[in-house]
Each structure stands twice: as structure tokens, then as C-alpha cells.
N, C-alpha and C positions, 0 to 999 in steps of 0.2 A: 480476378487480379485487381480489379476497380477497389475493391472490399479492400484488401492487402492495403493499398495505394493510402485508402480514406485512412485505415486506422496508425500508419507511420504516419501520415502529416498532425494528425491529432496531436498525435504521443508529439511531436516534434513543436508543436506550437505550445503544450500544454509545458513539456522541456525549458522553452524558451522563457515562461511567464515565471515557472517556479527558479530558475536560477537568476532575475531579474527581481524577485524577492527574496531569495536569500542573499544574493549582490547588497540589495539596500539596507540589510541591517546590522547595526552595530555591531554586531558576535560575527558579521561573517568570517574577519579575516583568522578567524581562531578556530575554524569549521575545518576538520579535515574530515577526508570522508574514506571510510574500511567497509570491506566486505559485509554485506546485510545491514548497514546503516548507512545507507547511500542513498538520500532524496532520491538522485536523479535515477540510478537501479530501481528503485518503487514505481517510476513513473513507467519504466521499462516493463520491469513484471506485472505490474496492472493490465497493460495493455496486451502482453502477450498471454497473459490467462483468459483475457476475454475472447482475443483471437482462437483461441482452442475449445473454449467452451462454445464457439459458435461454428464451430466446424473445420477451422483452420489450422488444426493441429499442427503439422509441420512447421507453418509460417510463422506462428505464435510462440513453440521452442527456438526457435530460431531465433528470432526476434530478440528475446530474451538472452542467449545463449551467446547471442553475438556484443552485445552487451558486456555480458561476463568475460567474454574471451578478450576483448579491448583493454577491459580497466581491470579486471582479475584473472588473467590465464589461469592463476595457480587451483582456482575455486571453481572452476568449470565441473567439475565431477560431485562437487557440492549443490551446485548450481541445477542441474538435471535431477539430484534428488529431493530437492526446495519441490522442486516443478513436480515431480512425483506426488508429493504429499501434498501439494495444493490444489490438486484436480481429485485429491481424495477424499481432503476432509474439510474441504469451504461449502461454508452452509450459507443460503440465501436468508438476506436480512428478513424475517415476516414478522409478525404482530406475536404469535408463539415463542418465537427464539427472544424477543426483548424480554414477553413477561419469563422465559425462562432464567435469563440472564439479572433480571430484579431476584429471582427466586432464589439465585445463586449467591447473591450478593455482590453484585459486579455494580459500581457506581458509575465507569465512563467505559466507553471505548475510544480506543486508538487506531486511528488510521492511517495508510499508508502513504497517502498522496492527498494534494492540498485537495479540500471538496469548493464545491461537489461535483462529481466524479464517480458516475454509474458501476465505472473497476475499481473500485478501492477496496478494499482487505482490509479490515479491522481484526481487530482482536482485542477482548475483552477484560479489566482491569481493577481493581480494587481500589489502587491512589494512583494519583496522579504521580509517576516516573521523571528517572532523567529524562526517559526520550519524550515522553508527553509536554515536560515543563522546557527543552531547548524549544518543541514544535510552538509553544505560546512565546517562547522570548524571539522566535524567531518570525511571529506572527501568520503562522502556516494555519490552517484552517482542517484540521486533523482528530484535534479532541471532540468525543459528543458526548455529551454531558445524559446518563439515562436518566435525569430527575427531571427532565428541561423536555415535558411532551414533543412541543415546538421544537425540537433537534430534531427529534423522529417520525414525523411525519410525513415525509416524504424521502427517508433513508433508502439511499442505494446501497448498493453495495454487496461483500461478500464478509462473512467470519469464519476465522478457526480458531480455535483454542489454541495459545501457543505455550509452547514448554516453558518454565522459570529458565531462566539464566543461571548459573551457579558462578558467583564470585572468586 
């Protein structure tokens, strides 16, 4: 229960810092926030993927799931299958998956919560995006740069390849 205990005060202070940078910057007041583009849901599902991946399965969906039920009731059953596919297909950051990711032609990844940040979820990208280019105006610490050794050297984290968006 100790465990439980450590990792909500974390998420909660880690909460506190990242809406205390998004508060301070000029674009905040024009920041609205929807389903799966929700800083503060990233900092949530960080936390409660790692809680599962360490054994805490229940407290980790949970965790997560109570989140969704707060600010999204209607996405809960979205939400559960997010969580499904991220205990499926998130690969551990190693020295392999970058040069694979050079091989691919992936220039940056994007991450989910400001680093560094042991649970973070990247996923792998060609340009620089709306969501990568609001994460720099808004001074978040989220892009890594694969050309930049010095970004990756001591990368945490989790990736998966995530599907195009269609317009």
C-alpha cells in the first residue's frame, strides 16, 4: 500500500509543477483540453502504466480510469481499451529500438509528460507536429531530438508506434 501511496503523491506533485507551467505561459488561456490531449491525463496514465507494469495492476487501471471517469465519463470504455493496447505494445527504450527508429527514418520522438520522467510514452515521428510544436510554445520538455546523442543518453522511458490520425 506504501508503493500505491509513493506513486499518487509523485503523479500529484509532478501534477502540480506541470499545470504551474502551463498557468505561466502566454498560450495558456487559449489551452483547452479534450479527450487524449490532456497534459494532465498523460501525467495520469504514465503513472498508472507503471503502476501495472510493476505489479499493481488493479491500482494502476484504477488510477487511471478514475481520472477518465472525473473529466471524461463518456470515454471510460475508450479509456480501458487505451490501457489494453498500452500494456501491449510499449517497447522499452534500448540502444536497438533508437538505431531501429534512425533506420526507419524517424527524426524526434514525442513524449507524453514533461521529462524527465522514468513513465513517459513516446512515440516516434518524422516532423515536428501541432502537438510537438504547442509542447515547445508551451515550453514543456517533451520533444527528443534522435540527431542530438546527448537527448539519449540516458532515455527513459516507454514507445509505441502510434496510428496517423486521419483529418
Amino acid at each position: 500500500m506504501q508503493q500505491t501511496f509513493d506513486y499518487i503523491h509523485e503523479l500529484l506533485n509532478r501534477q502540480m509543477a506541470l499545470r504551474a507551467k502551463i498557468e505561466a505561459s502566454p498560450s495558456a488561456g487559449e489551452i483547452s483540453f479534450n479527450y487524449g490531449e490532456d497534459y494532465y491525463q498523460e501525467e495520469v496514465r504514465s503513472m498508472g502504466l507503471a503502476m501495472i507494469r510493476e505489479g499493481m495492476n488493479d491500482e494502476g487501471e484504477q488510477l487511471i480510469l478514475d481520472f477518465t471517469l472525473e473529466h471524461y465519463p463518456d470515454k471510460i470504455d475508450d479509456e480501458r481499451l487505451w490501457i489494453q493496447k498500452m500494456m501491449r505494445y510499449l517497447n522499452a527504450i534500448t540502444d536497438t529500438l533508437i538505431d531501429n527508429l534512425h533506420a526507419e527514418g524517424y527524426k524526434w520522438l514525442q513524449g507524453n509528460v514533461d521529462m524527465p520522467n522514468e513513465h513517459a510514452i513516446f512515440y516516434p515521428i518524422y516532423e515536428l507536429n501541432a502537438d510537438s510544436l504547442q509542447s515547445l510554445e508551451l515550453a514543456l520538455n517533451t520533444i527528443v531530438d534522435l540527431s542530438k546523442p546527448e537527448e539519449l543518453e540516458n532515455l527513459q522511458g516507454w514507445l509505441y508506434y502510434r496510428s496517423e490520425k486521419k483529418c
